[in-house]
C-alpha positions in Angstrom: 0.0 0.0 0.0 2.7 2.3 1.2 4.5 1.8 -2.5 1.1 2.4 -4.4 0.5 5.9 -2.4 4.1 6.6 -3.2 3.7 6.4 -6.8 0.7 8.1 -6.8 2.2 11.3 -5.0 4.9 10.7 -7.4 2.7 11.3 -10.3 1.0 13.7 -8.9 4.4 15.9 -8.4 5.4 15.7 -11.8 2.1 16.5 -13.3 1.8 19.7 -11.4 5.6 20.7 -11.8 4.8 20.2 -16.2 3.1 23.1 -15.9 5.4 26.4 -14.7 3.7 29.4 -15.0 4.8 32.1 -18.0 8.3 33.0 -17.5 9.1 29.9 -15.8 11.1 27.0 -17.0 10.5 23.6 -15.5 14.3 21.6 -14.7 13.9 18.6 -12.6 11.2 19.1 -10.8 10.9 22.7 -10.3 9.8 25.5 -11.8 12.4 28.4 -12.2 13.4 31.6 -13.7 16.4 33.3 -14.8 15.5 37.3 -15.0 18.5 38.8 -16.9 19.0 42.0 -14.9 21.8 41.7 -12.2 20.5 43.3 -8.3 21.4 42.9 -5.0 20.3 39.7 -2.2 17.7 41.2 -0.9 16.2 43.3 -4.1 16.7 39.8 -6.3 14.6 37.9 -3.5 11.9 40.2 -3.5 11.8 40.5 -7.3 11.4 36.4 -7.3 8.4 37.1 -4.7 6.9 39.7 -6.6 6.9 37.9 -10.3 5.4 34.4 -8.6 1.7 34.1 -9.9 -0.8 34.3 -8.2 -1.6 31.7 -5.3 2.2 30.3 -5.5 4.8 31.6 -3.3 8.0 32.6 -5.2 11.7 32.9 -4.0 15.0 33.3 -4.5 16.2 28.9 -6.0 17.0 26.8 -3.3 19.3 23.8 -3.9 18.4 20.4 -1.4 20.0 17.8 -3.6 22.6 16.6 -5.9 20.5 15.7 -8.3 18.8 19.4 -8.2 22.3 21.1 -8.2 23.2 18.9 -11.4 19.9 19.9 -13.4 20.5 23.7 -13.2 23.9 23.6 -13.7 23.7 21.6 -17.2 20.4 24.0 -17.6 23.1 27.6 -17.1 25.8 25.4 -18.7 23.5 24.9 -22.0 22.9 28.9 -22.0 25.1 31.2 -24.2 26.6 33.3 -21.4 25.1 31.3 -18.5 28.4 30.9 -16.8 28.1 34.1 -14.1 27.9 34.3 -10.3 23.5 34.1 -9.2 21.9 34.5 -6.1 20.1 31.8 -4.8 18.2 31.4 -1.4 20.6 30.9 1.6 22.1 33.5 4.1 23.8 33.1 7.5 22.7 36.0 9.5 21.2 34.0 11.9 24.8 32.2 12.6 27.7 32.9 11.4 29.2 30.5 9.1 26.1 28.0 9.1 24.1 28.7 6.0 20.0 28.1 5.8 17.7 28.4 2.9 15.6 31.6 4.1 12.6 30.1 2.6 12.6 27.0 4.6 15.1 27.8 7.4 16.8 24.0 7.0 20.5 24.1 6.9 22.6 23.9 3.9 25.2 21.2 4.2 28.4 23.2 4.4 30.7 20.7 2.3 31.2 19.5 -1.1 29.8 18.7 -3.3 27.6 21.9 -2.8 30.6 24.6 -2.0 33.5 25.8 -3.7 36.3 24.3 -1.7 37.3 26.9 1.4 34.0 28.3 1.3 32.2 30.2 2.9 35.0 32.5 3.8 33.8 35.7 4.1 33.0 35.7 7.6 30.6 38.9 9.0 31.3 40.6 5.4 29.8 38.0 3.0 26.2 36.7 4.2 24.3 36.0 1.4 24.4 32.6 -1.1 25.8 32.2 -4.2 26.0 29.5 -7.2 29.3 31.2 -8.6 30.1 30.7 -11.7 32.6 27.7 -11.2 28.9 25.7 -10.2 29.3 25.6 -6.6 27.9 28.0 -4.2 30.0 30.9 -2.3 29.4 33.3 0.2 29.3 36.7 -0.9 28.0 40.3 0.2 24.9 40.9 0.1 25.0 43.9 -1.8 27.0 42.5 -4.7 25.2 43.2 -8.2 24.3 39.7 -9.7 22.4 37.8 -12.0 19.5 35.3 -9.9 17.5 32.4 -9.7 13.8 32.4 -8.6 12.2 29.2 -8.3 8.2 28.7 -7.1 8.5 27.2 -3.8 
């Protein structure tokens, strides 16, 4: 019984995930978008709020999985020019050097594969998450002007 309900909640994920909204792109089993204007942490995350239709709840992309990781960087990989620094979801202000996705508040796992080796590194300066343009994610300042990742959460 327990595989049958499975399968069924399967199905029903990727049925609803086939359809993104206009300027959304489904990768895995999300729906994200890739605006092309570069902005700061906390401007980019309210942009992705903002441009989330009606009855969904946008945000800056959070990243839970390998598998995840893997589809958007072949997806940004694939794109002429894709190759920059974007903000995604996670900051530290909370603690220092630990890392949660804001929209969830679940720690990010602070080793590879995820990070760029030696990061974070920024200490009380750099609070804000970044997939940099190597594929793993940084710590950078806030205030940085970057490219972003909004995702339907």
């Amino acid at each position: 019984m327990r595989l049958v309900l499975s399968l069924v909640a399967a199905l029903l994920a990727t049925a609803a995930a086939e359809d993104c909204p206009d300027n959304f792109i489904l990768i895995g089993f999300g729906c994200y978008s890739f605006p092309s204007f570069e902005t700061t942490w906390d401007d980019a995350n309210e942009y992705c709020k903002f441009m989330a239709p009606p009855g969904t709840i946008g945000g800056l992309a959070h990243i839970e999985d390998c598998t995840q990781h893997a589809n958007l960087w072949k997806h940004i990989e694939a794109q002429p020019d894709g190759k920059v620094n974007y903000w995604i979801g996670g900051k530290d202000e909370e603690e220092e050097g630990t890392f949660r996705w804001v929209s969830t508040g679940f720690e990010i796992p602070s080793e590879v594969p995820f990070w760029y080796p030696h990061q974070p590194d920024g200490w009380t300066s750099e609070n804000a998450l970044s997939l940099s343009k190597t594929g793993y994610f940084a710590d950078e300042s806030e205030s940085l002007l970057q490219k972003f990742i909004c995702q339907l959460l």
